[in-house]
C-alpha positions as CSV (number, residue, x, y, z in Angstrom):
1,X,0.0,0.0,0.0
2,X,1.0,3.3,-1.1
3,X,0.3,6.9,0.7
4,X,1.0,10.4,-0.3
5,X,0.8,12.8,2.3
6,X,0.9,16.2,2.1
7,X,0.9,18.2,5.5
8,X,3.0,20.7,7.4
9,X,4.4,18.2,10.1
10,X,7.0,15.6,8.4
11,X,7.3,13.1,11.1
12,X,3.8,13.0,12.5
13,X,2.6,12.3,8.9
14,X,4.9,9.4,7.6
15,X,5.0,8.2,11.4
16,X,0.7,8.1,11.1
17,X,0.4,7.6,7.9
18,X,-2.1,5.2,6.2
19,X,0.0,3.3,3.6
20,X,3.3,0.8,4.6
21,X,5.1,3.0,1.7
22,X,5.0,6.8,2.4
23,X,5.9,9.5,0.4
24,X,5.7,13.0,2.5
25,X,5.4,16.4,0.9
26,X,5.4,19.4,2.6
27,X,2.4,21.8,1.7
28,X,4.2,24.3,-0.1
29,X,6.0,21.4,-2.2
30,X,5.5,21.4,-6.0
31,X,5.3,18.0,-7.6
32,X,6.8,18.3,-11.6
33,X,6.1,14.6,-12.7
34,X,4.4,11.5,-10.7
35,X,6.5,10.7,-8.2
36,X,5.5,7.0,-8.2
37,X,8.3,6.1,-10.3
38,X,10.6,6.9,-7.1
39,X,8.7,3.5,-5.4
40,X,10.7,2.0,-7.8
41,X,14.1,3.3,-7.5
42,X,16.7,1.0,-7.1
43,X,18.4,2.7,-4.0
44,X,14.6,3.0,-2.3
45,X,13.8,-0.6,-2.7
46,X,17.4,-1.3,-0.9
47,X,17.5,0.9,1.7
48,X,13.3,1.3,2.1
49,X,14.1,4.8,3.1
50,X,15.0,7.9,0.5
51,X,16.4,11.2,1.5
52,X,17.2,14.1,-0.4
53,X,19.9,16.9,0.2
54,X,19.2,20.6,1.9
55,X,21.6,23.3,-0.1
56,X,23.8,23.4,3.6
57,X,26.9,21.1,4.3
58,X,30.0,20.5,5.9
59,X,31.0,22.5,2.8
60,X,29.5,25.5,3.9
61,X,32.8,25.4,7.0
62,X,36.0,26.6,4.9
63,X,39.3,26.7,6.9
64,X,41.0,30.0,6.5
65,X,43.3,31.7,8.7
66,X,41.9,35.4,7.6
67,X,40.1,35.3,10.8
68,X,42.9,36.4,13.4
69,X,40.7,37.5,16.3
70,X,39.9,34.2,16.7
71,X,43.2,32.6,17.4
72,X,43.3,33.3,21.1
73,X,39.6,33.5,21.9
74,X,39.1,31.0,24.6
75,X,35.3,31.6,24.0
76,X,35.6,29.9,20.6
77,X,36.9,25.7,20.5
78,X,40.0,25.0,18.9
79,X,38.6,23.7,15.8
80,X,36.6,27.4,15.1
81,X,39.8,29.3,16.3
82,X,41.3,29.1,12.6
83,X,37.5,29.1,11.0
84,X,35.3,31.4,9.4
85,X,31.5,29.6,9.5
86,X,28.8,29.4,7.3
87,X,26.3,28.9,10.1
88,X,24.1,27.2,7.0
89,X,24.8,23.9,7.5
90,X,25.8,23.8,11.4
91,X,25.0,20.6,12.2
92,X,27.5,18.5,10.3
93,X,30.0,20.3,12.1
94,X,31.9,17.9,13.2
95,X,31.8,19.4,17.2
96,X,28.1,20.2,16.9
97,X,26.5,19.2,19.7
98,X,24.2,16.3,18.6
99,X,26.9,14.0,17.6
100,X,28.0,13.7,20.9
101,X,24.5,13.8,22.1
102,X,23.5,11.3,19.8
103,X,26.6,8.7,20.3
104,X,27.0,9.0,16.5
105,X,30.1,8.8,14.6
106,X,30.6,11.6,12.4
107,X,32.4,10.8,9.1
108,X,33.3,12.7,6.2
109,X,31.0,11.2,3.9
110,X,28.0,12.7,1.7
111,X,25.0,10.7,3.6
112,X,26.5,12.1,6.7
113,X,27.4,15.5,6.8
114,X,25.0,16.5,4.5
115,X,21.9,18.2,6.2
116,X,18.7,16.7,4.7
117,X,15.8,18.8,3.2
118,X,12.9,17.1,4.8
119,X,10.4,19.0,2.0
120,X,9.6,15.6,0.1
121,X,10.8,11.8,1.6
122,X,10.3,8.5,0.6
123,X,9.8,5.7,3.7
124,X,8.6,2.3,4.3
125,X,6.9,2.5,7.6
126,X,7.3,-1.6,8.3
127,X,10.8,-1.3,7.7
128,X,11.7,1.6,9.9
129,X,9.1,2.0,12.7
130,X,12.2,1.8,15.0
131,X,13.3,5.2,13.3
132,X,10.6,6.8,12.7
133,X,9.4,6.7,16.8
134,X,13.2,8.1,17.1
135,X,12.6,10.9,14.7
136,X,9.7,11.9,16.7
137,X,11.7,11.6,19.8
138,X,14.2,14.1,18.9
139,X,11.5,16.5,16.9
140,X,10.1,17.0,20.2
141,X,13.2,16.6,22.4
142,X,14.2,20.0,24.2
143,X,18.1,20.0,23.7
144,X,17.8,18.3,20.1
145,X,14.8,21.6,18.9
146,X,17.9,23.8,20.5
147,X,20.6,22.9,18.0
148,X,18.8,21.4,15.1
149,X,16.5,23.2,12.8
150,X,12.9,22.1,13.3
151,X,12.4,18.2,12.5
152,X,15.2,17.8,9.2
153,X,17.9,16.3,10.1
154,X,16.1,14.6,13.2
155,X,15.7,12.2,10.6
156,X,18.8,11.5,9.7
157,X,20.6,11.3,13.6
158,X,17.4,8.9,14.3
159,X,18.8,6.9,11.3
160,X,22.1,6.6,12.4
161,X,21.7,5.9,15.8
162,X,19.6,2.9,15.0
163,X,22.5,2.1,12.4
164,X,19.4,1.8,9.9
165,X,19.7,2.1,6.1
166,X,18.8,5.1,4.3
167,X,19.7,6.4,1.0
168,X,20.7,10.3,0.6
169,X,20.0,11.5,-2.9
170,X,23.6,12.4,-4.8
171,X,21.5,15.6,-7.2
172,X,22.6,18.5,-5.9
173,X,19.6,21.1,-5.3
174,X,19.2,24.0,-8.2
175,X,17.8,26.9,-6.9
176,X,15.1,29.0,-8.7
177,X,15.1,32.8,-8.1
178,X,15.5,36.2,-10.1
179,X,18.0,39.2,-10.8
180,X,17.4,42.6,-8.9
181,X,18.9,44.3,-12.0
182,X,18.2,47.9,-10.5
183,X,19.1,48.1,-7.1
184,X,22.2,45.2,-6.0
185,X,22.4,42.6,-9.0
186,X,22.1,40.1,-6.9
187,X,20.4,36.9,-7.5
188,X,17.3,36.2,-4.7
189,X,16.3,32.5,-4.5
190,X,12.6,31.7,-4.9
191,X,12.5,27.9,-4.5
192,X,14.7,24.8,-4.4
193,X,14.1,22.0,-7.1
194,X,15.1,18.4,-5.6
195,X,16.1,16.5,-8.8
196,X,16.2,12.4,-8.8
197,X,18.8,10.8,-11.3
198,X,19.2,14.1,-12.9
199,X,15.3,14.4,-13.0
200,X,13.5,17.4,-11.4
201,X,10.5,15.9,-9.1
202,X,9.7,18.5,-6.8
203,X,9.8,22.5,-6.2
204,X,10.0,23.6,-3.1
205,X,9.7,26.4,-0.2
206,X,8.8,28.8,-2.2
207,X,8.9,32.3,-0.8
208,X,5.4,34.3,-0.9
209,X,4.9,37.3,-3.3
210,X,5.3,38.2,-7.0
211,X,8.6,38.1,-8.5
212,X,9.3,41.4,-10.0
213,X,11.2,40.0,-13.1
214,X,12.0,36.9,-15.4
215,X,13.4,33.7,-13.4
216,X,16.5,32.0,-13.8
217,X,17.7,28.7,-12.5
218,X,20.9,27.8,-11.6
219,X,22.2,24.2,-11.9
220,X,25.1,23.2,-9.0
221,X,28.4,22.4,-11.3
222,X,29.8,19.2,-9.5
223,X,33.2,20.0,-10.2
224,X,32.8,23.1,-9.0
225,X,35.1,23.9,-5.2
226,X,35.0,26.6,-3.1
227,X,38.1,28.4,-1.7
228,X,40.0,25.2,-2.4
229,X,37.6,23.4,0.3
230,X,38.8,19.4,0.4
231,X,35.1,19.3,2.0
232,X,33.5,19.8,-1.2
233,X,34.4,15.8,-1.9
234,X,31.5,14.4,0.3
235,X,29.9,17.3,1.2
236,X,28.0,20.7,-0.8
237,X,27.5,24.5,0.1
238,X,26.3,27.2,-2.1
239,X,28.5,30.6,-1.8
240,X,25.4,32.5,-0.9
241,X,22.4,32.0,0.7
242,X,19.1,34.5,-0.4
243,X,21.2,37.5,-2.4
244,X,24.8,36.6,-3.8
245,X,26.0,37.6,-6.7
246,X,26.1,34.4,-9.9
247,X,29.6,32.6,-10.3
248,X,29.5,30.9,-13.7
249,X,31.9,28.6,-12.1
250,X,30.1,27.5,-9.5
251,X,26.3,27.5,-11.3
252,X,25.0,26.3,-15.3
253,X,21.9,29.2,-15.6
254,X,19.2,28.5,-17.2
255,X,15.8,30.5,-18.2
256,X,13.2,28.6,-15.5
257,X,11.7,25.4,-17.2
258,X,9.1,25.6,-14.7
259,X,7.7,28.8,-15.1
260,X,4.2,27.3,-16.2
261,X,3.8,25.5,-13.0
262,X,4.1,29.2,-11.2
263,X,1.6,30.6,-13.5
264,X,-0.6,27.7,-12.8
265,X,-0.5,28.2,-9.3
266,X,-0.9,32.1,-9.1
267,X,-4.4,31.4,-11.1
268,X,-5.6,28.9,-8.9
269,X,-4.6,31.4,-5.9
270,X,-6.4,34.3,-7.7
271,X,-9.8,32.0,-8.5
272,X,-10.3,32.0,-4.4
């Protein structure tokens, strides 16, 4: 049995859900093609849980040694001392708090210090009811809602404490926004697109309001590294977060494939 949910709480809905096999979207998640086929993905049907990646990751951390007032500042651990932070991304650092917490490993590996995007997952509920209780656990835990943001990457500490498989989605997400031409020229994402074996499937968080001019997307080059960061091996980071200006090293842009769906969407909103 099959469910799609579609509600505002991740973990309460594929935890509750009605089908063995869920697939959660959050309600301001844009499906671009039926996402049925992902049932039968070869790394679902293996692991019985599929994840996919948040823009924010052990990448985001890029050793320098610009950052001199650091050096002696007791405040700061001796890892951060040397660091300037991205604090996108914080909890694959690897002296955040929750590792320790958590009794988990960390390793410098993609599935690991990679923060998920918890918009759109794939579970089967008889295969990880174990992980999914722990997932509500630590969404509701008081220290874990201090360090974390919201109920993400509960997921993923729930499914590594249990030592339980999971698979983490290797497309990077593209990011869906527009150029302020007249005032910075800066580019201001709109929305994330989550692509599957190179395959857009969903669009999501979108911010609310008009967009005052054409959009763009821009498409994550894999080669691409950032201040000569080893981290971008196993892990990813985009240079900026809502306004930055466009690297064409770093990003492929593209007019918006997906513009339709927007239209579509703004109609339906302006029928109520």
């Amino acid at each position: 049995c099959v469910c799609v949910c579609v509600c505002g709480c991740a973990y309460v809905c594929v935890c509750f859900g009605g089908g063995m096999q869920v697939l959660f979207m959050d309600a301001d998640n844009f499906v671009l093609r039926d996402p049925e086929r992902l049932f039968d993905a070869p790394e679902y049907k293996k692991t019985g849980a599929m994840f996919w990646p948040d823009l924010w990751g052990y990448a985001c951390t890029h050793p320098t040694n610009l950052d001199q007032s650091r050096k002696d500042n007791m405040k700061h651990p001796k890892s951060m001392r040397h660091e300037i932070r991205n604090l996108c991304g914080q909890s694959t650092w690897p002296d955040h708090g929750m590792w320790r917490y958590t009794g988990v490993q960390w390793k410098p590996e993609w599935k690991v210090v990679q923060e998920f995007e918890s918009g759109q997952l794939i579970v089967n509920q008889t295969r990880h009811r174990a992980a999914l209780m722990l997932t509500m656990f630590l969404a509701t835990d008081t220290f874990a809602q201090n360090v974390l943001y919201g109920d993400k990457d509960c997921f993923k500490f729930a499914w590594m404490m249990l030592n339980a498989s999971y698979t983490l989605v290797e497309d990077l997400p593209s990011q869906i926004g527009w150029m302020d031409l007249k005032h910075t020229e800066q580019f201001d994402r709109h929305v994330v697109v989550q692509n599957y074996n190179s395959t857009a499937f969903f669009i999501h968080q979108r911010k609310d309001g008009r967009v005052p001019g054409p959009l763009l997307m821009l498409k994550p080059k894999t080669n691409f590294v950032w201040k000569n960061s080893s981290a971008f091996q196993f892990s990813y980071c985009p240079t900026g977060y809502d306004n930055f200006k466009i690297d064409s090293e770093e990003f492929e842009v593209v007019q918006d494939p997906f513009a339709s769906h927007f239209q579509r969407w703004d109609e339906h909103m302006n029928s109520k």
